[in-house]
C-alpha positions as CSV (number, residue, x, y, z in Angstrom):
1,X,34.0,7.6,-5.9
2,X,30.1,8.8,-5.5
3,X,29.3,11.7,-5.2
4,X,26.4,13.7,-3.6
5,X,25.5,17.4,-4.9
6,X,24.0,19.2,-1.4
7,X,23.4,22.5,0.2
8,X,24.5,23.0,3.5
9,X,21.1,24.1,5.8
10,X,18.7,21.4,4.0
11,X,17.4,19.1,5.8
12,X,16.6,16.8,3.1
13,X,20.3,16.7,1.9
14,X,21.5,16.4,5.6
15,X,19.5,13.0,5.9
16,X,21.4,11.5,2.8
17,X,24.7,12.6,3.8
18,X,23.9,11.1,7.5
19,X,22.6,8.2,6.0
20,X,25.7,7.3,3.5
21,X,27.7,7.4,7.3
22,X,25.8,4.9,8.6
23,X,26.0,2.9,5.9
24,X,29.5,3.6,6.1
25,X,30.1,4.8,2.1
26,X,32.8,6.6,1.0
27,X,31.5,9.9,-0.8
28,X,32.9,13.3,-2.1
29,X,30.4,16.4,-1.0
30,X,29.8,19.1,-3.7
31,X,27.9,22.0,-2.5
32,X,25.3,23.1,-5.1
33,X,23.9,26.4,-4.7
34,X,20.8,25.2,-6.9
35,X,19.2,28.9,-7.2
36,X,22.6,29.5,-9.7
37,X,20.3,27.1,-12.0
38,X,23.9,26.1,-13.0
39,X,23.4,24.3,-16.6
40,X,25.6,21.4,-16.0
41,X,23.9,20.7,-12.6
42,X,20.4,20.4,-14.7
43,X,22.2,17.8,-16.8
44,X,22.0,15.5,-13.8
45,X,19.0,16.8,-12.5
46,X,16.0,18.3,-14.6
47,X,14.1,19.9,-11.4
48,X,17.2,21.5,-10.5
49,X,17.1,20.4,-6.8
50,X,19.5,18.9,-4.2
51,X,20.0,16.5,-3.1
52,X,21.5,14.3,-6.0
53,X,23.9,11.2,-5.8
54,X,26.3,10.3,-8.8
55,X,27.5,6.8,-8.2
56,X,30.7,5.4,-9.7
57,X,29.2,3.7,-12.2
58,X,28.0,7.0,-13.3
59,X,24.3,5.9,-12.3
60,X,22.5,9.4,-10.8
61,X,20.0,9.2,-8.4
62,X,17.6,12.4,-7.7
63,X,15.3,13.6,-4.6
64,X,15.9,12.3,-1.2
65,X,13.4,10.0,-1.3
66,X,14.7,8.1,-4.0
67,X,18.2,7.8,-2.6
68,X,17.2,6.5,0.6
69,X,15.1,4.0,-0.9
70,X,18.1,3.4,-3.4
71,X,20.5,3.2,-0.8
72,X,18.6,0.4,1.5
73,X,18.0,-2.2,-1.6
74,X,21.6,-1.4,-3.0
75,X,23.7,-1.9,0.0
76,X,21.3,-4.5,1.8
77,X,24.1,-5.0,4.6
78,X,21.7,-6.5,7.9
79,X,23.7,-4.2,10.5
80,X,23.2,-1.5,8.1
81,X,19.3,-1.1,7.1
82,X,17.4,1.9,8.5
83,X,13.8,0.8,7.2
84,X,13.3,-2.1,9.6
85,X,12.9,-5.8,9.5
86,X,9.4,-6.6,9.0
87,X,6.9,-4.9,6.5
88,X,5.0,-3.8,9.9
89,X,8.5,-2.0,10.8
90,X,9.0,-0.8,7.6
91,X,5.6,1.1,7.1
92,X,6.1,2.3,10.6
93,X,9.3,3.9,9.8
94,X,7.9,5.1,6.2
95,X,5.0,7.1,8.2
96,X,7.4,8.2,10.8
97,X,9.8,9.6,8.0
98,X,7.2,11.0,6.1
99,X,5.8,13.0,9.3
100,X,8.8,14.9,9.5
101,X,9.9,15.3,5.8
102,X,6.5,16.4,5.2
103,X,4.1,17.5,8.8
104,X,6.9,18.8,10.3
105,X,8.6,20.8,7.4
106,X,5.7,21.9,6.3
107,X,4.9,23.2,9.5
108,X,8.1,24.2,11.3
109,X,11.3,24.3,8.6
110,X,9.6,25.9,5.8
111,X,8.2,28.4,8.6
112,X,11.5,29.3,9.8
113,X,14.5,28.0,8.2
114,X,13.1,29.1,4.7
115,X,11.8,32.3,6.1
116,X,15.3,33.2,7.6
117,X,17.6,31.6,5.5
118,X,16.2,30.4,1.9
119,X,14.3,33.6,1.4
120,X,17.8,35.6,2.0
121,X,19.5,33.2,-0.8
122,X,17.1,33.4,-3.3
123,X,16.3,37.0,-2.9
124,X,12.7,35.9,-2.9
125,X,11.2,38.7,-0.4
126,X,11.8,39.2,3.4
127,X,11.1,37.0,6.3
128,X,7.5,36.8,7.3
129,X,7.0,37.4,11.0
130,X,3.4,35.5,11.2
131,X,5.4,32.2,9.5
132,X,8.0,32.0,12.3
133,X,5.9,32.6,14.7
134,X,3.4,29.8,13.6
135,X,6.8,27.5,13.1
136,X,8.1,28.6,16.9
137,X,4.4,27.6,18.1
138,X,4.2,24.4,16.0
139,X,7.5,23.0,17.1
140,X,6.6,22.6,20.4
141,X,3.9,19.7,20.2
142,X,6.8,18.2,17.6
143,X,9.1,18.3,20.1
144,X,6.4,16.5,22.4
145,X,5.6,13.8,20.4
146,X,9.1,13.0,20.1
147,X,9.0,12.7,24.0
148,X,5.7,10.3,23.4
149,X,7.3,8.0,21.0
150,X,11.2,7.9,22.7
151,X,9.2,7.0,26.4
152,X,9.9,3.6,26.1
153,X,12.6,3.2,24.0
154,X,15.8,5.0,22.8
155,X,15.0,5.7,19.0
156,X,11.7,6.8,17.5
157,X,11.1,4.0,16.1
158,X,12.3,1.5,18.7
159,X,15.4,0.6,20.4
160,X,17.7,0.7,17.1
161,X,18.5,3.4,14.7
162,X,16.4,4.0,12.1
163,X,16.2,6.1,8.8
164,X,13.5,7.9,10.8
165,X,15.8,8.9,13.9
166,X,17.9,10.2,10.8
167,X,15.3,12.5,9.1
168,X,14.2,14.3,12.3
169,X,17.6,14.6,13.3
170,X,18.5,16.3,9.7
171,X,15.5,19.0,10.3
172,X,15.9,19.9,14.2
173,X,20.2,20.2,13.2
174,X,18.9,23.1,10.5
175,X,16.8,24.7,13.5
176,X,19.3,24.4,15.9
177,X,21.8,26.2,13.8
178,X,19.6,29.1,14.0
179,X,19.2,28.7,18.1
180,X,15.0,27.9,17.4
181,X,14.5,24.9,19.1
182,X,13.5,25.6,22.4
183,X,15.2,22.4,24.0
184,X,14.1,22.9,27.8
185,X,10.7,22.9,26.5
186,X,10.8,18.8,27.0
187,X,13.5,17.0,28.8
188,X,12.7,13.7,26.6
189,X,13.0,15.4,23.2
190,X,16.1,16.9,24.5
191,X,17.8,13.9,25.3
192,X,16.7,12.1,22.0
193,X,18.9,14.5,20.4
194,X,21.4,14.2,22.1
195,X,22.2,10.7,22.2
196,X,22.0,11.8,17.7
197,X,24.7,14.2,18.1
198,X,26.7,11.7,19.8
199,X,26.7,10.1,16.7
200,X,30.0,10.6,14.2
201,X,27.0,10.6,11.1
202,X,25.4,13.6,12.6
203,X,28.3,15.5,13.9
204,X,29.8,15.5,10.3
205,X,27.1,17.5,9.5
206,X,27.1,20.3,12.6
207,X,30.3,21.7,11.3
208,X,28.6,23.8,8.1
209,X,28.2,27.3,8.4
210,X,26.9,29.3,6.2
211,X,27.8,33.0,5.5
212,X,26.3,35.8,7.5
213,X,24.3,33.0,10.1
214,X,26.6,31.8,13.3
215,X,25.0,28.8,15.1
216,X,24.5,29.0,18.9
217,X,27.6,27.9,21.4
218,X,25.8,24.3,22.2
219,X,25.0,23.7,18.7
220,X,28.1,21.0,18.3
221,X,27.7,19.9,22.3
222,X,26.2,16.5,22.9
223,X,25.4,17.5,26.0
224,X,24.1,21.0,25.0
């Protein structure tokens, strides 16, 4: 059995765990509070960061990044790739994966979700007001060029699923467990998400919690 070290609220292990759904592979769930710098988790991984895959050959994969990438050339199932067909789909999907894992978490999840949460676990200093602010202000032209890029079609990168559908859905799920995405703000956005908590790969996820933070009464709802 594989098995993926994670922590509940980030985004980047949420992506992996929806991903091995979709691809429909079995997988034990370790939660790895990685500031306990636990020795025998920096056996697997030097940097001492989630997320990391153990497969059952005993191969270890490190850095969500490298799993997904790992996970679409080892399990190369047609109904089951998230990068696209073509190379032109691909490096679509590549930039529109990279927005979110980088733009947008640089400028809305490390603003809020570490502020509120990360900062509290690693006893690194309190929130800072000015950060969620700036991550409550950025998030609303995110949410609108999710509306721009879902006009036409269903998923962000077209009318099938894709690893990118996957990553923003893994950083708004973190947000929305703290009740910080204002979701009347754009109808569009709104009902992008949705129709990705409908999903069974990203409703496995909504049911963390994590101690001393309660999510808000829609955050399981697919229809809010």
């Amino acid at each position: 059995m594989r098995t993926l070290y994670h922590t509940s609220l980030s985004p980047n292990c949420r992506k992996i765990r929806i991903l091995l759904r979709e691809k429909e592979l079995e997988f034990e769930q370790v939660i790895e509070n990685f500031w306990d710098r636990r020795t025998e988790f920096f056996a697997l991984n030097p940097a001492g960061e989630v997320p990391v895959l153990l497969e059952p050959d005993g191969q270890t994969i490190c850095g969500n990044y490298s799993i997904t990438e790992y996970l679409e050339e080892a399990y190369r199932d047609n109904n089951k790739r998230f990068l696209g067909g073509s190379i032109g789909e691909r490096t679509e999907i590549r930039r529109l994966v990279d927005w979110f894992d980088d733009k947008f978490n640089r400028e809305v999840t490390q603003n809020i979700v570490f502020e509120k949460v990360f900062k509290r676990l690693l006893r690194c200093g309190e929130p800072q007001s000015d950060a969620i602010r700036a991550g409550k202000k950025n998030i609303l032209y995110h949410l609108e060029y999710i509306a721009f890029l879902t006009q036409e079609h269903r998923f962000l990168g077209g009318d099938m699923l894709t690893l990118a559908d996957m990553t923003a859905a893994a950083h708004f799920s973190t947000l929305d467990y703290l009740g910080d995405v204002p979701w009347d703000h754009n109808a569009k956005a709104k009902e992008w998400y949705a129709l990705m908590k409908s999903r069974p790969s990203v409703r496995s996820v909504l049911s963390d919690r994590v101690a001393a933070f309660q999510p808000p009464a829609h955050y399981e709802n697919p229809d809010f």
